[in-house]
N, C-alpha and C positions, 0 to 999 in steps of 0.2 A: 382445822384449816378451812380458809374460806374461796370462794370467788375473787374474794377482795382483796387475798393476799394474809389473813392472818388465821391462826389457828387456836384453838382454848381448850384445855381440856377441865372437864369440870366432876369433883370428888365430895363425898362426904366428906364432911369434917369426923376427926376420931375412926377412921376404919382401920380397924387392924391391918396390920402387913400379911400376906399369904404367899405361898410361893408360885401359884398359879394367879396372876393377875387378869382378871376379865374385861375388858376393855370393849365397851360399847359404841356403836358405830352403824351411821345409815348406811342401806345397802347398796349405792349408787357407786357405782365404776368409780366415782371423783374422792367419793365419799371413803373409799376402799384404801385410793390411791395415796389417799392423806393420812389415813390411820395407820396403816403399813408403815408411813415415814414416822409417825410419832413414837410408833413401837419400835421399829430398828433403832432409833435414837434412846429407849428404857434398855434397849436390851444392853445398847452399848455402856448405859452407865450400872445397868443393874445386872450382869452375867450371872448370879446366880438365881434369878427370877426367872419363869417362864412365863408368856405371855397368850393369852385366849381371843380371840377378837370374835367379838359376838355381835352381826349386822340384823337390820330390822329399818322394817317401813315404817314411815311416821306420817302425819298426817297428812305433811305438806307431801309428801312422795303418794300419796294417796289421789287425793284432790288435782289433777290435773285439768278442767276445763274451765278453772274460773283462776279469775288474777287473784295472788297473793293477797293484794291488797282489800278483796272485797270478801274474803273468808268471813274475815268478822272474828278469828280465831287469835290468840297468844301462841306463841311457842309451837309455831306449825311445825318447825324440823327439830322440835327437843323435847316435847311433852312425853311419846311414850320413850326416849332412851331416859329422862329425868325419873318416870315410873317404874322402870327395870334397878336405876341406881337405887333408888327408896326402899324397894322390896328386897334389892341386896342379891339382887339378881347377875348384878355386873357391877365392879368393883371404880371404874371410873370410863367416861366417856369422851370422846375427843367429837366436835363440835367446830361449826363454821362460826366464828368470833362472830358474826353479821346476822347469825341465827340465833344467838342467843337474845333470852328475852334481857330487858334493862335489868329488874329486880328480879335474882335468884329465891328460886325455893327456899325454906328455913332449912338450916341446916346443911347448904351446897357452897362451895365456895369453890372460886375458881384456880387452878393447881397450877398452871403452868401458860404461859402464850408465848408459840414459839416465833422465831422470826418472822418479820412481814415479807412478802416477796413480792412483784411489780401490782402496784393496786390502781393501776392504771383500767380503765374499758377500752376494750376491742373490739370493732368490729368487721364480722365474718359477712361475703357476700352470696348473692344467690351465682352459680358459677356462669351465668350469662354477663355479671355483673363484675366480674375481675376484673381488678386493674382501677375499678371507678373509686371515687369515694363520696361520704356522705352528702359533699358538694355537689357534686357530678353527678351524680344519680338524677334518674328524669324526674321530672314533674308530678307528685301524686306518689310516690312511691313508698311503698309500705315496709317499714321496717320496724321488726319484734323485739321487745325487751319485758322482763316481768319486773322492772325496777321503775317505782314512780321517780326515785333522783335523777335518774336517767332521762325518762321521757321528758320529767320539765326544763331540765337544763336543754337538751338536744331539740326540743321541740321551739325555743327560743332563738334556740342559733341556725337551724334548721328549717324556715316556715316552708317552705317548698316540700315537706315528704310529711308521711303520714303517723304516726306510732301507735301500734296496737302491743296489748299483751300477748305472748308467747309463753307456754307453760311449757315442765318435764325437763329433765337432766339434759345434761348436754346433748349425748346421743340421741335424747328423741329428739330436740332442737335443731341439731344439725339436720337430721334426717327431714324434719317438716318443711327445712329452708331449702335441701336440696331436690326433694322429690315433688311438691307441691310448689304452685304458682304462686301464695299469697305475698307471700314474703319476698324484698329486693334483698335483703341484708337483717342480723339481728347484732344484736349487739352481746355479749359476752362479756367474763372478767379474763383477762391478760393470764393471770396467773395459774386458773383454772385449765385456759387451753393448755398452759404449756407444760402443767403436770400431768395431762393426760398424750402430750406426746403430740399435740395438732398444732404446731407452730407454723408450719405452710398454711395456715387455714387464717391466718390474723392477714384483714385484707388492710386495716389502717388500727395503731394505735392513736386513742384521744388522747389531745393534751389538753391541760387543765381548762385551758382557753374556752374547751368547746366540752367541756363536761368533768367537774370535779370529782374526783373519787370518796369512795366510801368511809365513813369514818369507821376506825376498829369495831364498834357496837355502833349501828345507827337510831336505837329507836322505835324500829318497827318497820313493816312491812309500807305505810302509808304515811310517812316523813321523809318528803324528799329534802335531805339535809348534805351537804355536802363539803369535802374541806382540800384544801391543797398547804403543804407543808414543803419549807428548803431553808437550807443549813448556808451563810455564806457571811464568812469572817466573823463568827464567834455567834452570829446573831440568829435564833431558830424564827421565819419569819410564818405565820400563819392564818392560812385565808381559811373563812368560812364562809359559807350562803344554805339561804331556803329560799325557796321559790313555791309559789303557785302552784297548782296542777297542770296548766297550760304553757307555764312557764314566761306569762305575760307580765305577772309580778314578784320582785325576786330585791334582798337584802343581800348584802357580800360586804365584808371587812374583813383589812386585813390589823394584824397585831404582832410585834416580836417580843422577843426576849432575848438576854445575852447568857449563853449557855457555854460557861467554860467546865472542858473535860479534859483532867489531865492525861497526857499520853500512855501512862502505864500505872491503869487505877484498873480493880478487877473486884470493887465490892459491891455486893449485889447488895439488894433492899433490906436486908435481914430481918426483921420482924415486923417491920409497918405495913399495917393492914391496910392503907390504902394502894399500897405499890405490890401487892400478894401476887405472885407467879410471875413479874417481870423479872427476869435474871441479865440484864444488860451488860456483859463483860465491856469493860474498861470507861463504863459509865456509875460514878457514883452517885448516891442519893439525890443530891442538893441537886443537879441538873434534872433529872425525873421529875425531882420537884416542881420546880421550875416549867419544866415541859407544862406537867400538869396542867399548874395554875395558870395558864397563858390558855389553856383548854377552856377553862373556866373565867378566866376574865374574858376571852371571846363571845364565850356564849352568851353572858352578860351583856354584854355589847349590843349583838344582835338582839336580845330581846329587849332590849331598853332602845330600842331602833324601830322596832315593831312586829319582830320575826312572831311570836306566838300569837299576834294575830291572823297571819298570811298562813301560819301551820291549823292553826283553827278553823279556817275555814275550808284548807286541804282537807282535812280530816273529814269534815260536813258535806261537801262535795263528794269524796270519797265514796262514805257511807250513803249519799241518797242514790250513788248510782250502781 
């Protein structure tokens, strides 16, 4: 489960069944709070399994004083849980969907993604700063986010305030917004506060208008890519954009599809390997499908528009600084 709102857990292919299943997991309050939920959920369908949950730092939990984006690294929050699965160390890992790298290890495949929940961003204020919003905030004013999709989109809609990077889990986040001066407000995922119980603490929900949410997998740490999706009279309609780093230049289209689902349909994907761990009750195949490819004629779009140019040069940007 993510910031974002989705959750993956990712297995060898071929691992025997055992009765004691080890379940690997960063060791972040968030990270805790998610695995917990994905094992109450095995236990519920698996009662005579028992379940082990084995936490561990990773790199990205390591590395706290430079941006995500200028590591320079793959797989900052999965390399050592992927190296514990390998050596058979832990039997499968549950993982932020938005942490995962694009192309899985040989031999990993992904098991399960449970429901998505609000994949909206939020942002949390400094508490002198209650009540305002990103609008209203004075002049210059610094607000943290470790997400470049973030920074470009809000630095476009926003030119009056500043965006810096902000590292470390929520708690240290919180903590550096409220006891330290630098920060007016950071920005946050929606779904993350509110599984850790800090729903008083969302000082404004964004709407798409003023910053798209995260697609399920984004890509990496340095592709501000972003997308907004809604369902109305059969039709799934779907916005995507990249922007720039500054967020001066930026591609967005939208595209639908007509996605009929009949009312009391309960078949999951069965064997097709592209649709592996969606289990969508009372959505069958042909709509998935359909989803899909609306995914993929999008992104098309954009990049016959010019998006792999504008991410080309984020990337360059990116890495010379």
């Amino acid at each position: 489960m993510s910031g974002n709102g989705n959750a993956a857990a990712t297995t060898e292919e071929n691992s025997p069944k055992m009765r004691v299943i080890r379940v690997g997991t960063r060791k972040s309050q968030l990270a805790r709070i998610q695995t917990d939920s994905v094992v109450a959920t095995l236990k519920a369908l698996y009662p005579g399994l028992q379940f082990e949950i084995i936490a561990m730092s990773t790199t990205g939990d390591k590395i706290l004083d430079t941006a995500l984006s200028k590591i320079g690294e793959k797989s900052l929050f999965t390399k050592e849980l992927e190296h514990a699965l390998e050596k058979n160390e832990v039997d499968l890992v549950v993982h932020s969907l938005k942490d995962l790298p694009t192309v899985l290890p040989p031999g990993f495949t992904i098991g399960a993604i449970c429901k998505r929940e609000n994949p909206h961003d939020a942002v949390v204020f400094h508490p002198k700063f209650v009540g305002k919003t990103l609008e209203t905030l004075p002049e210059k004013s610094v607000v943290g986010t470790s997400s470049l999709r973030r920074a470009a989109q809000l630095q476009r809609k926003f030119r009056h305030l500043e965006f810096r990077s902000i590292r470390g889990n929520l708690n240290t986040r919180l903590r550096k917004l409220d006891e330290q001066q630098e920060f007016s407000a950071i920005i946050l995922a929606t779904a993350g506060l509110q599984r850790m119980g800090w729903h008083n603490r969302v000082g404004q929900i964004l709407h798409p208008e003023e910053c798209m949410y995260a697609v399920g997998q984004e890509g990496g740490c340095s592709v501000p890519v972003a997308v907004h999706t809604a369902m109305k009279d059969g039709q799934l309609y779907l916005t995507g954009g990249v922007w720039s780093l500054d967020g001066s230049d930026s591609i967005q289209e939208t595209m639908q599809a007509t996605i009929h689902v009949p009312a009391q349909h309960e078949d999951g994907p069965e064997d097709d390997p592209q649709l592996v761990g969606i289990t969508a009750r009372n959505i069958p195949r042909g709509p998935q499908l359909a989803a899909q490819n609306l995914g993929i004629s999008l992104a098309n779009l954009l990049l016959s528009k010019g998006a792999k140019n504008i991410l080309d040069v984020a990337r360059q940007l990116n890495d010379a600084h």
